[in-house]
C-alpha positions as CSV (number, residue, x, y, z in Angstrom):
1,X,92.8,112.1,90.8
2,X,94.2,113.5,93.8
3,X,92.6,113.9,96.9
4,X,93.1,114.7,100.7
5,X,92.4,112.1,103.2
6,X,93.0,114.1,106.8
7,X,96.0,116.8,105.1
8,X,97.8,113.6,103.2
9,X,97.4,113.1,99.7
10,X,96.1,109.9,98.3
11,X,96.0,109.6,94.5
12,X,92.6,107.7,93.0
13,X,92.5,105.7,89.7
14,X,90.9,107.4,87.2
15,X,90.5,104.0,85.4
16,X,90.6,100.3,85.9
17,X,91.1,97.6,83.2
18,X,88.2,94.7,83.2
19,X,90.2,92.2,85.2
20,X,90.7,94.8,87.8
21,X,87.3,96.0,87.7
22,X,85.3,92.5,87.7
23,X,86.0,91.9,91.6
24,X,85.2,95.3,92.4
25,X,81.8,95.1,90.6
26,X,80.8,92.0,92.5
27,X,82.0,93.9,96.2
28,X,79.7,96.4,94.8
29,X,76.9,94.0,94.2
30,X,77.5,92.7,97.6
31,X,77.1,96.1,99.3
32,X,74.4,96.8,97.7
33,X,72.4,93.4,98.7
34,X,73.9,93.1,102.0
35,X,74.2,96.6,102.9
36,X,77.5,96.4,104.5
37,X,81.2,94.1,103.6
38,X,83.0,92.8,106.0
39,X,86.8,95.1,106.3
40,X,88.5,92.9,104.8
41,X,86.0,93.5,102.0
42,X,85.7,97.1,102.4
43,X,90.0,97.4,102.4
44,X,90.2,95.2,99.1
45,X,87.5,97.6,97.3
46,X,89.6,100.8,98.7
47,X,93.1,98.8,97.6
48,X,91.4,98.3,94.0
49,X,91.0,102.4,93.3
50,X,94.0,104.0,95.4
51,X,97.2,104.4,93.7
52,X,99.0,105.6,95.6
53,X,98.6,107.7,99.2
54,X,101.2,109.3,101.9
55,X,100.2,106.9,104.8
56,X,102.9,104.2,105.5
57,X,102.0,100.9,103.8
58,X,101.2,99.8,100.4
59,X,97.9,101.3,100.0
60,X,97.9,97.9,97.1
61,X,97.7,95.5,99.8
62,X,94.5,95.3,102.0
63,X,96.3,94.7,104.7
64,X,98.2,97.9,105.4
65,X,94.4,99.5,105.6
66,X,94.2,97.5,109.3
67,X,97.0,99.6,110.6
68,X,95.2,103.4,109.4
69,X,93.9,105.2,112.2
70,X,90.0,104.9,112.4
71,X,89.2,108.4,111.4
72,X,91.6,108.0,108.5
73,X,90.1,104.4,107.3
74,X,87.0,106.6,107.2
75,X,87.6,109.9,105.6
76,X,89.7,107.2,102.9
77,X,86.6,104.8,102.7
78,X,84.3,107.9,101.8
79,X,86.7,108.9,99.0
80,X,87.2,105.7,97.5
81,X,83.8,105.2,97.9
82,X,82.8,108.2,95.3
83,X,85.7,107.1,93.2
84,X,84.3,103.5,92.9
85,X,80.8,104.6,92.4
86,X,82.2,106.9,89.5
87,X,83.8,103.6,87.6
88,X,81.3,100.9,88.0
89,X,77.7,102.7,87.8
90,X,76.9,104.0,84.3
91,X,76.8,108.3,84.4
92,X,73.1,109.4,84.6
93,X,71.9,111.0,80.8
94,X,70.4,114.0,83.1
């Protein structure tokens, strides 16, 4: 799934296998107990669901997030952030 993160394009995972998925379930968890991960935390959830983007760095490695502009980590954070939601939580039987 394609999306724009401040006019670049960052492609989203539309799926993730159960290894990949396991750590991202327990960040989740986390969240929601804690109410907030640390940004090394936050970067490895984002790194789990972007393929690929247009910023420079491997949006694989948590790292490169450190080096995004602020507004940028953000706006990406936000987008993940509905993507992630989307894999892990069952969809509602509304």
């Amino acid at each position: 799934m394609d999306v724009s993160v401040n006019g670049k394009r960052v492609t989203l995972r539309d799926r993730l296998t159960a290894a990949e998925g396991w750590p991202l379930r327990s960040l989740v968890a986390k969240a929601t107990r804690d109410g907030d991960l640390s940004f090394e935390e936050e970067a490895q959830a984002i790194a789990t669901v972007v393929e690929s983007w247009e910023f420079p760095g491997d949006p694989h490695d948590p790292a490169a997030y450190a080096a995004l502009d602020f507004s940028d980590f953000l706006a990406l954070d936000a987008e993940a952030g509905k993507q992630i939601r989307t894999l892990i939580l069952p969809a509602s039987k509304n």
